[in-house]
LOSELO-379371 format. One record per residue (C-alpha): residue number from 1; residue in three letters; x, y, z. Coordinates in Angstrom, 2 decimals. Example, Ala and Ser with C-alpha at 12.3 -4.5 7.8 and 13.67 -1.06 7.14 Angstrom:
REM LOSELO-379371
<i->1, aa->Ala, c1->12.30, c2->-4.50, c3->7.80>
<i->2, aa->Ser, c1->13.67, c2->-1.06, c3->7.14>
REM end
This chain:
REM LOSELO-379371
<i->1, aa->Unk, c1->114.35, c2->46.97, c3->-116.37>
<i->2, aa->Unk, c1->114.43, c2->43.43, c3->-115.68>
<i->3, aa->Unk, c1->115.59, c2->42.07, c3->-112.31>
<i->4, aa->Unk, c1->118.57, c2->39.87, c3->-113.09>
<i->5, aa->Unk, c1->118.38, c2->36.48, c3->-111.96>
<i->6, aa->Unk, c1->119.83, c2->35.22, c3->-108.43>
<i->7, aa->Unk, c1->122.52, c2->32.08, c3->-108.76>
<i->8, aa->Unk, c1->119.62, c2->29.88, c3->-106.84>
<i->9, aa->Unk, c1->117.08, c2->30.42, c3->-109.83>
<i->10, aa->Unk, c1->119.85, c2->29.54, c3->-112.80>
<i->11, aa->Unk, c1->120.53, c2->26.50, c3->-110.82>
<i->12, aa->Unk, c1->116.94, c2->25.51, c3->-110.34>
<i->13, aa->Unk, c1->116.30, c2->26.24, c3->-114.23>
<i->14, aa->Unk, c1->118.39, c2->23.65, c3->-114.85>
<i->15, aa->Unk, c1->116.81, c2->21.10, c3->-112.65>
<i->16, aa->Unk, c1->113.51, c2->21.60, c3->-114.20>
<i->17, aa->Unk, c1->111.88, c2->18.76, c3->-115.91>
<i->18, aa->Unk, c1->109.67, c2->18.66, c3->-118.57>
<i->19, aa->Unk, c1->109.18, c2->17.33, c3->-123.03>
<i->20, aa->Unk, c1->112.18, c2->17.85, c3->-124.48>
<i->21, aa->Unk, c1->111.42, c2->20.00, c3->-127.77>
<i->22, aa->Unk, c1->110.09, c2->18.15, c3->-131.09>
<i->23, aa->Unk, c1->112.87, c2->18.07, c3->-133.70>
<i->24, aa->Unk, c1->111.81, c2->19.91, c3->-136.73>
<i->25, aa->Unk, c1->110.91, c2->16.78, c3->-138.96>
<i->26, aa->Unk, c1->108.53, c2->15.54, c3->-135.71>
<i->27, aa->Unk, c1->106.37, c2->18.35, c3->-136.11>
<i->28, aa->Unk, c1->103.13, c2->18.22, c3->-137.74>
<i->29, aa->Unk, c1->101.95, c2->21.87, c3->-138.24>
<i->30, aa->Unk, c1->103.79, c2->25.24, c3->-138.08>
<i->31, aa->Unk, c1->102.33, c2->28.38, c3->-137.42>
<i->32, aa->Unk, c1->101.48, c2->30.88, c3->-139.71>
<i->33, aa->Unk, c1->100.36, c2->34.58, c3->-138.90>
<i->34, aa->Unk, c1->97.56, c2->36.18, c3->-140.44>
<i->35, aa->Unk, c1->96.79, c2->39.71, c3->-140.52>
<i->36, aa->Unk, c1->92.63, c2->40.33, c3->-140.11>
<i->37, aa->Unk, c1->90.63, c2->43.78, c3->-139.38>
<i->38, aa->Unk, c1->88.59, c2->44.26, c3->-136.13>
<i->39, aa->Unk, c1->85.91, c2->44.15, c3->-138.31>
<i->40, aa->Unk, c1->86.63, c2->40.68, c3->-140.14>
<i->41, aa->Unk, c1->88.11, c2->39.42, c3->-136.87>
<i->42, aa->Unk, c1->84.41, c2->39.91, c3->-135.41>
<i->43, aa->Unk, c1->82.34, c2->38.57, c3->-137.97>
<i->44, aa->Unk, c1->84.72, c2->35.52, c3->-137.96>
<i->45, aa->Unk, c1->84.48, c2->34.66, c3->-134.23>
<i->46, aa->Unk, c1->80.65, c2->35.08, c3->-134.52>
<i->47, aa->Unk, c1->80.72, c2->32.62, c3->-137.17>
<i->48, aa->Unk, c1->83.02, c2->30.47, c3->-135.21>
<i->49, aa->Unk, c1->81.21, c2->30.53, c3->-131.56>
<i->50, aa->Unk, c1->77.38, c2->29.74, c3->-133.75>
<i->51, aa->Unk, c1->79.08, c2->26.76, c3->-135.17>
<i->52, aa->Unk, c1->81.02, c2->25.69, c3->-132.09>
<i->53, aa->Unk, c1->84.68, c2->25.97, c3->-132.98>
<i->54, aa->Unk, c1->87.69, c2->28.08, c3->-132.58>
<i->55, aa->Unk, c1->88.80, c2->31.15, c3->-134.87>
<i->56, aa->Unk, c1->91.55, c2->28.72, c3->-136.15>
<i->57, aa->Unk, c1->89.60, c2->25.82, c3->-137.15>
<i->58, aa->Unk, c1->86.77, c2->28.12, c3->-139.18>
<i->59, aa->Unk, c1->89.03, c2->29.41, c3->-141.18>
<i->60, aa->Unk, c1->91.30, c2->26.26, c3->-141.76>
<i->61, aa->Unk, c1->87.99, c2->24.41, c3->-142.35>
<i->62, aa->Unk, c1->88.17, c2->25.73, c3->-146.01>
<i->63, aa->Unk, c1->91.09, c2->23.66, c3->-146.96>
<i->64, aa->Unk, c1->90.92, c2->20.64, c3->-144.84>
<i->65, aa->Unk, c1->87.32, c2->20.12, c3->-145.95>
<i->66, aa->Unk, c1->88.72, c2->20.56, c3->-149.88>
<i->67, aa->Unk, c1->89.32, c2->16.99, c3->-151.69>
<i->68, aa->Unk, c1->92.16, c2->16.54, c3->-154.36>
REM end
C-alpha cells in the first residue's frame, strides 16, 4: 500500500509551477488505442526503424498521406 502523503508534500504540490492544461477545443489530436499482435507489432517497428520513423507515424502515414 501506498505511503500517504506528509502535510509538507500537499503544500509543496501546490506551489509547483508548470502549463496549465489545454482546454478541450485547444487540442489538436486525441489519443486513440489500438490493439496489435506481437507479431504485427514486430513487423511494424521493423518497417518503421528501416524508414526512420516512429510506430505512430507509420501507421498514421496511411491517412495523412491520403488526398480528398
Amino acid at each position: 500500500m501506498a505511503k500517504k502523503r506528509s502535510a509538507a508534500q500537499k503544500a509543496a504540490d501546490k506551489r509547483r509551477t508548470g502549463r496549465p492544461p489545454k482546454a478541450d477545443e485547444e487540442k489538436r489530436s486525441e489519443p486513440v488505442m489500438v490493439y496489435l499482435t506481437k507479431t504485427e507489432r514486430e513487423e511494424l517497428e521493423a518497417k518503421a526503424e528501416a524508414k526512420g520513423v516512429t510506430l505512430a507515424t507509420l501507421i498514421m502515414s496511411r491517412w495523412r498521406d491520403r488526398e480528398e
